[in-house]
C-alpha positions as CSV (number, residue, x, y, z in Angstrom):
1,X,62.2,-70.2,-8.3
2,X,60.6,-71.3,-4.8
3,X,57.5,-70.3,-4.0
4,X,56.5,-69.7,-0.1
5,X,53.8,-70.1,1.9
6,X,52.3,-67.2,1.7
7,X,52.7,-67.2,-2.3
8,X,51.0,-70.9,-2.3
9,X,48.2,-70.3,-0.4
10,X,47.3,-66.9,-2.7
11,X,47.3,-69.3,-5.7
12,X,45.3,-71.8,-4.3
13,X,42.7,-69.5,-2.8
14,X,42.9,-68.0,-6.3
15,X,42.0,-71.2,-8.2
16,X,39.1,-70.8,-10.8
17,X,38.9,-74.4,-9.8
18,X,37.4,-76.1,-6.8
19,X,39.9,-77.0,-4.3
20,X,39.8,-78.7,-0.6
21,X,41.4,-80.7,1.1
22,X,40.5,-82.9,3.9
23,X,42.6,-84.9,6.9
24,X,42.7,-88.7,7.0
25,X,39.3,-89.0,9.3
26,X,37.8,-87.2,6.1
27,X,37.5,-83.8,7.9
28,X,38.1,-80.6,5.6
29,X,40.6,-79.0,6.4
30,X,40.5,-75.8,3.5
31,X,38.3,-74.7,1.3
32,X,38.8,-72.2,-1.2
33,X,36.8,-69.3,-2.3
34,X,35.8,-71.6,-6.4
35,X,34.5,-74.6,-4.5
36,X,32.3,-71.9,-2.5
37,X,30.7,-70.8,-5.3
38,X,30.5,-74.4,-6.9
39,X,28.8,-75.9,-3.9
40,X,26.9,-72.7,-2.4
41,X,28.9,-73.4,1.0
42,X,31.5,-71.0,2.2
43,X,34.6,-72.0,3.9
44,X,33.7,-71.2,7.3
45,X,30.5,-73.5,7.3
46,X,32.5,-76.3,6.1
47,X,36.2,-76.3,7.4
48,X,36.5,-78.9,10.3
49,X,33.2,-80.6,9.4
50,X,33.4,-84.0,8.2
51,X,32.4,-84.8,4.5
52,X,29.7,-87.1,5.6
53,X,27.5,-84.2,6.9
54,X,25.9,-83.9,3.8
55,X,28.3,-81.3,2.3
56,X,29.6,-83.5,-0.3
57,X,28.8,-86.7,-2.1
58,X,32.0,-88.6,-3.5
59,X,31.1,-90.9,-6.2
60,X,33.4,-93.7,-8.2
61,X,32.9,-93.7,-11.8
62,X,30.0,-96.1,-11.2
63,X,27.7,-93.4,-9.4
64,X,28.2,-95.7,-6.0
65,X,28.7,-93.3,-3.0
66,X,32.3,-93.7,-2.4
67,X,32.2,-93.4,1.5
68,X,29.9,-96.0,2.0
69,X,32.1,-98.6,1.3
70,X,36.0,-97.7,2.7
């Protein structure tokens, strides 16, 4: 079985998990309707936003803020 697009994208918006994805610059680029209600933000505040703007804070398993340093 293949899925399409259009089937995809309903499973992914459909996720009880958070889900986004961002381009190489670290921009989201989607943001689906579990990681709104995780983080409080909805997709249209967020989508083409960088993740540096205070919208989310990646950590390594050390607690160091992972975008400070590459």
């Amino acid at each position: 079985m293949k899925l399409d697009d259009v089937s995809f994208a309903g499973i992914i918006e459909n996720l009880h998990d958070g889900f986004y994805l961002t381009d190489r610059n670290r921009v989201i680029t989607y943001w689906n309707k579990a990681v709104e209600r995780m983080s409080g933000f909805s997709a249209a505040e967020v989508v083409g936003r960088s993740c540096m703007h205070n919208i989310l804070t990646h950590v390594d398993g050390e607690g160091r803020n992972r975008l400070s340093y590459g």
